[in-house]
Each structure stands twice: as structure tokens, then as C-alpha cells.
N, C-alpha and C positions, 0 to 999 in steps of 0.2 A: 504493500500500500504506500510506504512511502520511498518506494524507489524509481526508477525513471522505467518508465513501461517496455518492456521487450520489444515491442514491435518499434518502438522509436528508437529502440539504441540500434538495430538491426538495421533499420533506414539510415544511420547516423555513418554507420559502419559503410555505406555503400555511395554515399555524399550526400552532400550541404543540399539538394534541391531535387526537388522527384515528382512526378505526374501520380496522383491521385484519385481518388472519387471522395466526394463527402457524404457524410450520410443522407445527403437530400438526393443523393445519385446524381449532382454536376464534377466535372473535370475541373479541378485546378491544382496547383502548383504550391507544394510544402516544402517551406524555408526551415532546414535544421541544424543546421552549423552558425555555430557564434559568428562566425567571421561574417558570414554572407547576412545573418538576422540584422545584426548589427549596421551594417551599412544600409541596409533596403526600411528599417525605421524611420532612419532622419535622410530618406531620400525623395526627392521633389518629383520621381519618375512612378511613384505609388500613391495613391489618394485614395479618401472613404469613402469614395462613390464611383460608380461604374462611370466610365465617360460616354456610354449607350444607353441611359436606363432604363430602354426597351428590354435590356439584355439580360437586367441585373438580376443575379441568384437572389434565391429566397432563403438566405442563411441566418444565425446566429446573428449577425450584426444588424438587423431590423429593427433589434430593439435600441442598441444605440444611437441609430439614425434615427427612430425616432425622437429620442429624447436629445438629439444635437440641435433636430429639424436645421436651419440654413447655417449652423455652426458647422457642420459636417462640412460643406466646401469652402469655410473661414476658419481655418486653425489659427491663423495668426491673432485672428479677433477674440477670438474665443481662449486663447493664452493669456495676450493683453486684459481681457477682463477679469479673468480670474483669479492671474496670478499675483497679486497687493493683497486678497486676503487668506493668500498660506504662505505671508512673509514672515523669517523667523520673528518678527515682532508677534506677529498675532501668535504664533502658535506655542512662544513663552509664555502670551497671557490666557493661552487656554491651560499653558501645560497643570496647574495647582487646580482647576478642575477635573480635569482626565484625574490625576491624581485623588480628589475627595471621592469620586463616581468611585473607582477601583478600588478603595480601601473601603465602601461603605457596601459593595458586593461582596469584599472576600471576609468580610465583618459577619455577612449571612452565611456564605459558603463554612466559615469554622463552625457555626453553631449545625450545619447540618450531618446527619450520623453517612460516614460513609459504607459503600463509594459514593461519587456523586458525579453528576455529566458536569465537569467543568466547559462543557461546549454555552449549556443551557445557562450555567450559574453567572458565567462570565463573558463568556465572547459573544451571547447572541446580545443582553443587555447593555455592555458597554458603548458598544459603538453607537448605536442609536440615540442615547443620552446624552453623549458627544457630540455629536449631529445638531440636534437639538438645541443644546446650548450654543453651538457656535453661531448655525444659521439664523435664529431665532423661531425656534418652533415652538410652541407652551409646551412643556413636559409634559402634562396630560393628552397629547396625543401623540406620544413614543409608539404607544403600542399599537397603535395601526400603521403606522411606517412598516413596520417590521412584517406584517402580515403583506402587506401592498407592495413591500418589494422582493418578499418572498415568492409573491405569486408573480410578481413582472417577470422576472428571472425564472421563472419555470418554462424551460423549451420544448418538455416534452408533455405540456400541456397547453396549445396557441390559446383555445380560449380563456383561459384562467392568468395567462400573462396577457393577455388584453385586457380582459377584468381587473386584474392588479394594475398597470398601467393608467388608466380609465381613472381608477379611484386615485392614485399619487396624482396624475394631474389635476383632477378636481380639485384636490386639499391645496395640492402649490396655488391653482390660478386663487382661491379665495383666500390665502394669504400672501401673495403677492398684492394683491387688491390691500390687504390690510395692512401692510407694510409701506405702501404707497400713502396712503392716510396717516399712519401711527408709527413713524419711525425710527429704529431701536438703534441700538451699538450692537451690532449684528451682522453677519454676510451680505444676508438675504435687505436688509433696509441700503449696504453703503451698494449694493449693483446695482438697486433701483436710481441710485441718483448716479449712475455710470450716465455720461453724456450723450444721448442719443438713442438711450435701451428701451426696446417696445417691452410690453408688458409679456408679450410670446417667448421675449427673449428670455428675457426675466424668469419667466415659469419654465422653459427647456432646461435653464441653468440650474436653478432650484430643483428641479424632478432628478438632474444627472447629479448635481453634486449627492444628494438624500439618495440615491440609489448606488451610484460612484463609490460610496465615503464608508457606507453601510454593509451593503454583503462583500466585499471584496478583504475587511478589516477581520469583518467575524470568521473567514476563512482562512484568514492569514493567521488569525490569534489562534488557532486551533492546534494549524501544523505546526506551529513553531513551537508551541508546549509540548506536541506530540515527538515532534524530529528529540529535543532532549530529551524527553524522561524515556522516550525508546533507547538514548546513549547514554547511560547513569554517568559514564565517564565526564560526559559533557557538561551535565549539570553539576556533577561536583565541584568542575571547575569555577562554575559559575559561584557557586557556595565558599571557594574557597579566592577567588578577586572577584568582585559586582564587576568592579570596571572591566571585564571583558563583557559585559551584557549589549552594548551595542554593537559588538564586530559578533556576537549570537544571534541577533534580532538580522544580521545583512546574511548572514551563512545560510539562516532558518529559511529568508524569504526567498534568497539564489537555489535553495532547495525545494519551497513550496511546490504542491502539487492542484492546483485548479481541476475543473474537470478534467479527465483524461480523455473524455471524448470530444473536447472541446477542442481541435484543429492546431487551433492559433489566434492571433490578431489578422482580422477580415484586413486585406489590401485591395487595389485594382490598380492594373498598369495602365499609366497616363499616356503611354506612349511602349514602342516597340523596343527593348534593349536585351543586354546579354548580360546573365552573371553564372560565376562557378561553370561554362560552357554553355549553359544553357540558355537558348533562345524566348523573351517572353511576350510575347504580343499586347500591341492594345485594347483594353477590354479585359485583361486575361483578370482571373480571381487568384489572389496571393493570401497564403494561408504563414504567418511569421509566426514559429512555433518557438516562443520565448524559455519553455519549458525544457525542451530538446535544449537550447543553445545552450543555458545555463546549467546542462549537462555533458558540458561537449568536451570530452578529456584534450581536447586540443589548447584550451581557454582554462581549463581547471584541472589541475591533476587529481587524478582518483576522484572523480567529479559526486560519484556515491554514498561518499564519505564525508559524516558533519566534520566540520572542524573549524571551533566559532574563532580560532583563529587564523585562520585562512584569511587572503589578501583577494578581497571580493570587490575591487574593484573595476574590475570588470563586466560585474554584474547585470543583468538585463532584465531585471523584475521591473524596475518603472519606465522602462524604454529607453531611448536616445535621445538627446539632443533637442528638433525644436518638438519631438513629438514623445519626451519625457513628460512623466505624470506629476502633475500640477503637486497634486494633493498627496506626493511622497512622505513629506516633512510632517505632516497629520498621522500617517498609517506607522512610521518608525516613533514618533513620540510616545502614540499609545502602546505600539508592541515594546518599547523600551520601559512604560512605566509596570502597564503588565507583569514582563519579567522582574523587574528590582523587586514590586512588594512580593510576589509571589516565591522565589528563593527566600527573602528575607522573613516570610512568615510563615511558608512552608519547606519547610528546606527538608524534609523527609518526604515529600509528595512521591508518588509515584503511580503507572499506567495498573488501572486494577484488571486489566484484562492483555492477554498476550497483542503484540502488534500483527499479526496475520488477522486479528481481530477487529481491527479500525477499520472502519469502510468509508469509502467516499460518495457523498452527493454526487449523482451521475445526472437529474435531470433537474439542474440549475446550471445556468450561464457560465457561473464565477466557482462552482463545486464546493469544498471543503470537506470534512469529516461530517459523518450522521449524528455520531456523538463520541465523547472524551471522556470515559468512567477512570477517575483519580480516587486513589486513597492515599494517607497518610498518616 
């Protein structure tokens, strides 16, 4: 479960780019070598939209386009607005809330008799409330975020992630509207006063970041508890300097496992060119499997193998360059506070069930574990 899938190291083994099918039964084109992923990320010759879109597959990325709607052929605009609020200013003045949230979960999680899913106690709770505070959502409607973009994210159900959809955008457009009125010290109030931002805008931004920000965190905070206490060595380490807990949190996430049935990152070729030999056409659909690359023993030695002090710079869990993920500096704060209190107050924790045991979410977008039974 958490190691890199056979069939991808077998592809990896045989090179960086290969003809395909996806399970929708169209032909495209799987990027798996670091070298080649990496370049074709922050490359100008790949865009998120077919440049036919007569043509366009009916893939996984539907639900992102929607949630871009005209972001999706403006990255640059869509960086620009974003990125002032996951400046490390803000995310110093959120870090003492991430903080109170996680210490007022793991306050509950001691008082319960184990084992216990720390998936449920911790990871599905946290991030949401985080969310919530940063953006400006009232607390008391946490708990439908989490339903609505559990069900957005569900691919192997189209009507139930229309449903989920449907409902996130209704919520965002009537507090966008209230935040237009009532404006806070908040995400969601300083985009409304971006200069020149329709209301559309505004509610695409708020639906992606609340769905962005949300399941991608609680999947990350899963494996990265999971990859340690499967390597007691690792956590010990961690028990015995905190200060290696950020170079765990970059190994944990170079290792994550998202869906495995999930491809890659959707691309289309803007144009006709050539990499690793191979020929790509305009139109063509590009599948940049980050997964594969950040297992590429060419880029990491014994790529397998945690080792929270490995030099993970290299890394390609938030992408490249101009089409790095905004909201990195948010997903490593919380998995860095995560890990400190949790060696710090558990430092006997451990997996209450063998790892062949851990299963992965197969029909969500973003995947993660089903659940995390800990005892200590």
C-alpha cells in the first residue's frame, strides 16, 4: 500500500513516456521519469484545456475545470490573485491557530480508549477548520464542507460529485455575496476587493481553494503518519531531534500515494513537439504522473525507502515552477504542526493493524487511506 505500484515501476523501467489507455478507454500519453515530468510542468507547450474542445476527453480533470471555469486558460491571473494570501506572513498568523485546532483534537483523541482511526480523529477534522478560519467560513458550517467535497471528489460516482459540487457552489456564491457586504480579515473578503474580480470569479476561487486546501491535506496527513509508524526507525528518530520533523513532512509527501488509479496531472499539447524520443501532437492528452517521478531511482536513490533525511529537493509533490502549488506553504505548516505535537504527546503511538492492512481510497480524485487504526 505504500509503495510505488508494480505496474509503474515496470513502465518506469522501460522509459520516461508510453502510449496508454485510461480508464475512460481514450489514448494518451504517461509522463514517468523525473526528468521529462519535471520539464513538461512549467512548460508553455502543455495547457489545461484541449486546444479543440470538440475533442476534449471526459476525464478526471472536469472537475477542476470546473471549479477554474476561465482560470483554467489564465494561470498567470489566477497565481497573481492568489498568491499575497499564502504569503509566509499570513501563514505565520495562521500558524498559532493550526496549532490550538490540533492540540484541542489530540486533547479528544487521549481521552479516547484505543485503537482509534486517527484518519477520523485528526486528519478528516483538521483541515476543514483551517479552511474555515483562514477563508472566513463560520465554523458552524465545517461540517458540510466536508460532506460536499467529499462527494465533489467522488469519480466513481458522476452524479453524487455533481451533487457535491452543486451544493459547494451554492454555499460559496451566498457567501461570496456576504462577504461583498460584510467584510472580514479573511481570504475570501481581501479577493473580493482584488481589482476587477467578478463575483464568478470570486466563487470559482473560493469552491477550489475549500476543495484544493481540504481533501488533498487530509490525504497527505494520513500517509505521512502512516509512511512513519510503518518505519519505527523513522519515528524514533523523530523522538529523538523534533528538528528533523520538516525534512519528514518533505520525504513523507515525495512518498505520498494519491489515488493509484489516478493517471497523473491532466495536460494537452498546445502544439506538436518531441521529448524522451517521443513525438507529441496537438490536441494530444498528457497524463504527468508526479507519483512515478518522485519514485524515479534516477532522481532518488532507493526511491522506496523513507529516509526523513534525504535531500528532497528535488521533489515534485507541488509541481514546478510557474505551475507550483500556491497553497504548499499551508499543507507543510499543518503537516509540520501535526507531526511536532503528535511525537511530542505521543511518542509511543503506533499502526494497531499490520501495513498490508491500510487500504487506499480508490474512488476519490485526491485518494488517501480509508482509515489509520493507532494505539499507544
Amino acid at each position: 500500500m505504500l509503495q510505488l505500484a508494480p505496474g509503474l515501476r515496470t513502465l518506469q523501467s522501460q522509459g520516461a513516456v508510453h502510449r496508454v489507455r485510461t480508464a475512460e478507454g481514450d489514448e494518451a500519453w504517461l509522463v514517468t521519469g523525473h526528468a521529462q515530468v519535471a520539464q513538461l510542468l512549467d512548460d508553455d507547450r502543455l495547457g489545461r484545456s484541449n486546444p479543440d474542445p470538440e475533442a476534449a476527453k471526459d476525464t478526471g480533470s472536469a472537475l477542476l475545470a470546473n471549479l477554474l471555469g476561465d482560470f483554467a486558460t489564465d494561470h498567470a491571473r489566477l497565481r497573481a490573485l492568489l498568491e499575497p494570501h499564502f504569503s509566509p506572513e499570513r501563514m505565520a498568523e495562521l500558524r498559532p491557530h493550526v496549532e490550538k485546532l490540533t492540540g484541542r483534537l489530540l486533547d479528544e483523541l487521549a481521552e479516547q480508549k484505543t485503537p482509534v482511526d486517527l484518519r477520523r480523529a485528526l486528519a478528516l477534522p483538521l483541515p476543514i477548520q483551517v479552511m474555515c478560519e483562514w477563508l472566513g467560513v463560520p465554523q458552524e458550517d465545517k461540517d458540510k464542507f466536508g460532506g460536499w467535497t467529499q462527494d465533489a471528489a467522488n469519480v466513481g460516482d458522476p452524479v453524487r460529485s455533481k451533487q457535491g459540487l452543486g451544493e459547494l457552489f451554492g454555499y460559496c456564491r451566498q457567501l461570496v455575496a456576504d462577504k461583498r457586504q460584510n467584510p472580514g480579515d479573511d481570504a475570501i473578503s481581501r479577493i473580493c476587493a482584488s481589482e476587477g474580480i467578478t463575483d464568478n470569479e470570486v466563487l470559482g476561487l473560493t469552491a477550489l481553494l475549500l476543495f484544493g486546501g481540504y481533501e488533498t491535506t487530509v490525504a497527505r496527513i494520513g500517509t505521512c503518519v502512516s509512511l512513519l509508524l510503518a518505519n519505527p526507525e523513522q519515528w524514533q528518530a523523530l523522538l529523538d531531534d523534533p528538528d528533523l520533523i520538516p525534512g519528514a513532512v518533505e520525504e513523507t509527501l515525495r512518498m505520498s500515494m494519491p489515488n493509484p488509479h489516478n493517471g497523473g496531472m491532466p495536460r494537452y499539447a498546445l502544439t506538436d513537439f518531441e521529448i524522451d524520443g517521443v513525438t507529441i501532437r496537438t490536441g494530444d492528452f498528457v497524463m504527468l504522473n508526479i507519483i512515478a517521478a518522485n519514485h524515479d531511482e534516477t532522481a532518488f536513490a532507493d526511491p522506496g525507502r523513507i529516509d526523513i533525511a534525504r535531500d528532497t529537493t528535488d521533489s515534485l509533490v507541488f509541481g514546478r515552477g510557474a505551475y507550483s502549488c500556491v497553497g504548499a506553504m499551508m499543507a507543510r505548516m499543518q503537516l509540520q504542526v501535526v507531526l511536532t505535537q503528535l511525537v511530542a504527546r505521543f511518542p509511543t503511538m503506533r499502526l494497531a493493524v499490520g501495513v498490508e492492512e491500510l487500504g487506499l481510497r480508490h474512488n476519490t480524485l485526491i485518494g488517501g487511506l480509508i482509515q489509520l487504526p493507532v494505539t499507544w
